[in-house]
N, C-alpha and C positions, 0 to 999 in steps of 0.2 A: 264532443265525445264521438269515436269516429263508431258509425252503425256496420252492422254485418255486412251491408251488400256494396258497402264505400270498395271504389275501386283502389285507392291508395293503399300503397304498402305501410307498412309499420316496419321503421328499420332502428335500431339499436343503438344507442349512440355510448362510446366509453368513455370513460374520462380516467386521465391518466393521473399520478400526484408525482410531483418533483418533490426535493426534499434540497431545497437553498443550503450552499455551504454555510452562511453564518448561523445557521438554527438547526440543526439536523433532525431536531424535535420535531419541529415546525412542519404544517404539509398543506402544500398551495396548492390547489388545482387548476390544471392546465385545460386547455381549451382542445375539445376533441380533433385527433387528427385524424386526414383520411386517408383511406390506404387503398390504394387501387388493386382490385382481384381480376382487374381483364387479364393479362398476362396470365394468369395461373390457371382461368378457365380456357384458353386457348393454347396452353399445352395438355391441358385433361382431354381434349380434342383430337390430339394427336397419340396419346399415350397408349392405345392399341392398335397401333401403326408396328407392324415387324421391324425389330431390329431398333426400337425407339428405347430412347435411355431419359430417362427424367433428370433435370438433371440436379447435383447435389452438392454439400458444401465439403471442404474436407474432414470436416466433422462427420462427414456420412448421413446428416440433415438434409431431408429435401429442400427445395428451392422454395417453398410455401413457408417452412417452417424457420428460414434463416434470418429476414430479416426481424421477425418477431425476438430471437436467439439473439440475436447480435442488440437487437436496441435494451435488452433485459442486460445481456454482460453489461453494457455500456450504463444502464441507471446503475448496476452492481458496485461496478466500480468508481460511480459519482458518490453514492453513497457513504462509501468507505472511504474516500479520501475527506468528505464532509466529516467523520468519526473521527479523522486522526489528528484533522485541523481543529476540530471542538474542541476534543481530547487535551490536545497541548503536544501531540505526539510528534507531529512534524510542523515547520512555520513555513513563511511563502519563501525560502529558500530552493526548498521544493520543487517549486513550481518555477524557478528558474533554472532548475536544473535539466525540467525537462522541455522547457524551452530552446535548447542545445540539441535536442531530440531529431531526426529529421528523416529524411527516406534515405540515404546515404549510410547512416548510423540508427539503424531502426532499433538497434539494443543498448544506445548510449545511455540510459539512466542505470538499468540492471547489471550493467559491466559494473557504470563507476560505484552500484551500492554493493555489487561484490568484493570489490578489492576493499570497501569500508570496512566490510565485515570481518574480510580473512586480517585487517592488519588490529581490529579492534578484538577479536578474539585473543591476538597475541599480546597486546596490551593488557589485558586482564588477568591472563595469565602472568603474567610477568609484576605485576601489582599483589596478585595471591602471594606469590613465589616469594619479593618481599616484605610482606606482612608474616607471612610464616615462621620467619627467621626469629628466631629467640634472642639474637643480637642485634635487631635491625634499627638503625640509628642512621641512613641514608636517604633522609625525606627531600634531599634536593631531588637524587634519582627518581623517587616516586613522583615529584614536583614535575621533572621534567617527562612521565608515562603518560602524567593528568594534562600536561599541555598538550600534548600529542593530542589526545583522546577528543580533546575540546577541540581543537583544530579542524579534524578531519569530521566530528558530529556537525559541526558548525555549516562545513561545505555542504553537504546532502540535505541540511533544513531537519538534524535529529534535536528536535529544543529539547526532550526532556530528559533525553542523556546528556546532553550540554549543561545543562542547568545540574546535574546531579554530578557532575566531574567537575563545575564551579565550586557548590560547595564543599566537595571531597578535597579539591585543593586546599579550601578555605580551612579548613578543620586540619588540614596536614601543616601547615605553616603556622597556626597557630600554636601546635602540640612542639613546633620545632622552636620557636619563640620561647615558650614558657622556661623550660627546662625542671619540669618537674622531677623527683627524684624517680629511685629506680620502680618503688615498690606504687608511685603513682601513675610513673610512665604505663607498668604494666595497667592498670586499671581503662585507661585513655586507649590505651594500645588495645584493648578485647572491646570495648564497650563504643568508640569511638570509629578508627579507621576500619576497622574490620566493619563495623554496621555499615557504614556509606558505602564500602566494597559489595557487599551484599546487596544494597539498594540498586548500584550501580549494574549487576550482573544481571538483576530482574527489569531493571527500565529497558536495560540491551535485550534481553531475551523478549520482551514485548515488542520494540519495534520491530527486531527479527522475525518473528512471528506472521505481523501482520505487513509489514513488505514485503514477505515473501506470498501472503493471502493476494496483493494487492499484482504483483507480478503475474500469478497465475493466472486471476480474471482476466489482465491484460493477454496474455498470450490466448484464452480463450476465446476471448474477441476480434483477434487477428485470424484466427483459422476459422469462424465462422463469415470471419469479411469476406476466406479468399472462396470463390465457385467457379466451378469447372461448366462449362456452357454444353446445353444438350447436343450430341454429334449421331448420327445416322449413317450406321452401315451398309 
């Protein structure tokens, strides 16, 4: 037990928790890191010097405050991709998409999950538009919306919209098989392809959601990376 007049400091130790992509539940603790404060007391030194600029991140964060900022985006955003891999939301597709990723093409995953989006939105619509149809008897057409859909979810690592345009196939070819009569077709036709339609417009509106959650953090932690170095007029 350390007594009153012990000359040793008593300093503080943290402890950080990661949170393992296969268990997101789960929380390891990691082993204290150390953070060096020379640098930060030896511009405090200078800081009532005329004409001295501390200096900051583009965030408009001081330099004290940035790496703590940047390594928090950075668990933010480990975290949430651990959620989305639990989830079933995305698969390791994913993660080799953004292995394409590079300093040449620093926007290459967000492009290629925009042009997903803008051509998956038209595919939905166009899937609405014929289920609408009070005459609609062209399940190849729709056959060949749900290929598409599947295709291009399949590239970006979207499994659970992939998996939901599997079976919306699945139930469309079947309904075209049967050849039920008219007054059962309709029954199939409201209860049937319209529910997986609806299932399918909500699995899309979640990973939209949350790739675009996942984008944000990312952009946040690239303007906390960049700093502008203290200059002296």
């Amino acid at each position: 037990m350390m007594s009153l007049h012990d000359n040793r400091r008593w300093k503080p130790r943290l402890l950080e928790c990661e949170i393992p992509a296969s268990n997101p539940k789960s929380l390891q603790i990691s082993k204290p890191k150390k953070v060096n404060l020379r640098p930060h007391f030896l511009l405090l030194k200078f800081a009532f010097l005329p004409g001295f600029k501390y200096p900051v991140a583009k965030t408009g964060l001081p330099l004290w405050m940035l790496g703590l900022d940047a390594d928090r985006l950075r668990a933010d955003l480990n975290r949430l991709l651990a959620f989305l891999f639990h989830q079933g939301i995305l698969d390791e597709q994913y993660l080799q998409l953004q292995q394409l990723q590079d300093e040449s093409s620093p926007n290459f995953v967000s492009e290629v999950v925009n042009i997903y989006f803008h051509e998956s939105e038209k595919l939905l619509r166009n899937l609405r538009s014929l289920l609408m149809d009070r005459e609609f008897s062209d399940y190849d057409k729709m056959g060949i919306h749900l290929n598409q859909f599947i295709g291009s979810s399949s590239s970006i690592g979207a499994k659970r919209v992939r998996n939901v345009c599997v079976a919306f196939r699945a139930a469309s070819d079947q309904n075209n098989r049967a050849g039920y009569s008219i007054y059962m077709h309709a029954l199939y036709f409201l209860y049937g392809c319209l529910r997986a339609l609806e299932l399918l417009e909500h699995e899309y509106c979640i990973l939209k959601n949350k790739l675009h959650e996942l984008f944000q953090i990312e952009q946040q932690r690239l303007l906390a990376a960049g700093v502008r170095y203290p200059m002296l007029n």
